[in-house]
C-alpha positions in Angstrom: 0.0 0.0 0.0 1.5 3.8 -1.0 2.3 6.1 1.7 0.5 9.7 1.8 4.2 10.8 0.2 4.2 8.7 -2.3 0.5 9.4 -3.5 1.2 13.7 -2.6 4.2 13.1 -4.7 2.4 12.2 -7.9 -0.6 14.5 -7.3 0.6 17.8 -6.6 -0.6 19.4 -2.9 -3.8 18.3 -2.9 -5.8 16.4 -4.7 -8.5 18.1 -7.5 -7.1 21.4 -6.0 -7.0 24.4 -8.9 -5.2 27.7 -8.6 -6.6 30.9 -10.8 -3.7 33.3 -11.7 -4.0 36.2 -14.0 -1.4 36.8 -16.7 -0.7 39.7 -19.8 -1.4 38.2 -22.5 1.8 38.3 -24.2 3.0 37.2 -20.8 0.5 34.0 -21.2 1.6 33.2 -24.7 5.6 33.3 -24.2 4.7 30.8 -21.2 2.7 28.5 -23.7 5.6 28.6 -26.0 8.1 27.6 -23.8 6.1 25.0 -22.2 5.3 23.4 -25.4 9.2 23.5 -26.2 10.5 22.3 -23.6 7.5 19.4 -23.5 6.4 20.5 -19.9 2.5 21.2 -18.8 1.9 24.4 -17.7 1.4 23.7 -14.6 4.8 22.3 -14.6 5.8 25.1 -15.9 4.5 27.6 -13.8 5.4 25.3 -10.3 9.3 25.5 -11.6 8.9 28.9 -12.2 7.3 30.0 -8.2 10.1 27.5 -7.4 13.2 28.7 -8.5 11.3 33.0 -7.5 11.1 31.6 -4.1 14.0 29.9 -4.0 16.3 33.0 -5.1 14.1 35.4 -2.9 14.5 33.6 0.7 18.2 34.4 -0.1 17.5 38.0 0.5 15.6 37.4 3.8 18.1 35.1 5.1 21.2 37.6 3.8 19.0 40.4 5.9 18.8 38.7 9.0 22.3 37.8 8.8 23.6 41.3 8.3 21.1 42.8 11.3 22.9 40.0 13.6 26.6 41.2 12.6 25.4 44.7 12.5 24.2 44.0 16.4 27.8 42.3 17.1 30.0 44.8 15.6 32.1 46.3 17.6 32.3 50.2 17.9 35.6 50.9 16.6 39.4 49.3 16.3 40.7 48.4 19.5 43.0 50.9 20.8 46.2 48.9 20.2 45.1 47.7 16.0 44.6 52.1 15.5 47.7 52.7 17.3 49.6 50.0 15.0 47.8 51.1 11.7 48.2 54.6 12.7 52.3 53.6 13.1 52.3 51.9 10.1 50.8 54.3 7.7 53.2 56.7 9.5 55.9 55.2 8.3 54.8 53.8 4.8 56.3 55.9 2.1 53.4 56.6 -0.5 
């Protein structure tokens, strides 16, 4: 007997369920192109499509998050001894 995975796997979410979206024409017909070319359905199609938008867009939120939580542990400034040694070195660098 299949598993619920296995039967979800081979029809989609849920079962019967239809999603209305609204598309520019021209927007609509480069989409059937494609999809015929590439011998996809358009619901194929359209899934890879929200997949790889998603996919390159939670990026962003986890990049976010990850520069609020170094912005929070960054330190002031140098530490007095680093400025004093750059401060000496650039001193003494001839430019």
């Amino acid at each position: 007997m299949r598993s619920m995975l296995d039967f979800s796997r081979y029809c989609g979410y849920t079962a019967g369920m239809k999603t209305a979206i609204s598309l520019p024409d021209k927007l609509f017909q480069a989409a059937e192109r494609h999809a015929e070319r590439e011998h996809k359905s358009r619901s194929q199609l359209y899934a890879e499509a929200l997949a790889y938008y998603l996919a390159r867009h939670t990026g962003d939120e986890i990049t976010e998050a990850m520069d609020r939580v170094i912005g929070q542990l960054a330190s002031p400034g140098p530490e007095p001894f680093t400025a004093e040694a750059a401060r000496k070195t650039l001193e003494s660098t001839e430019w």
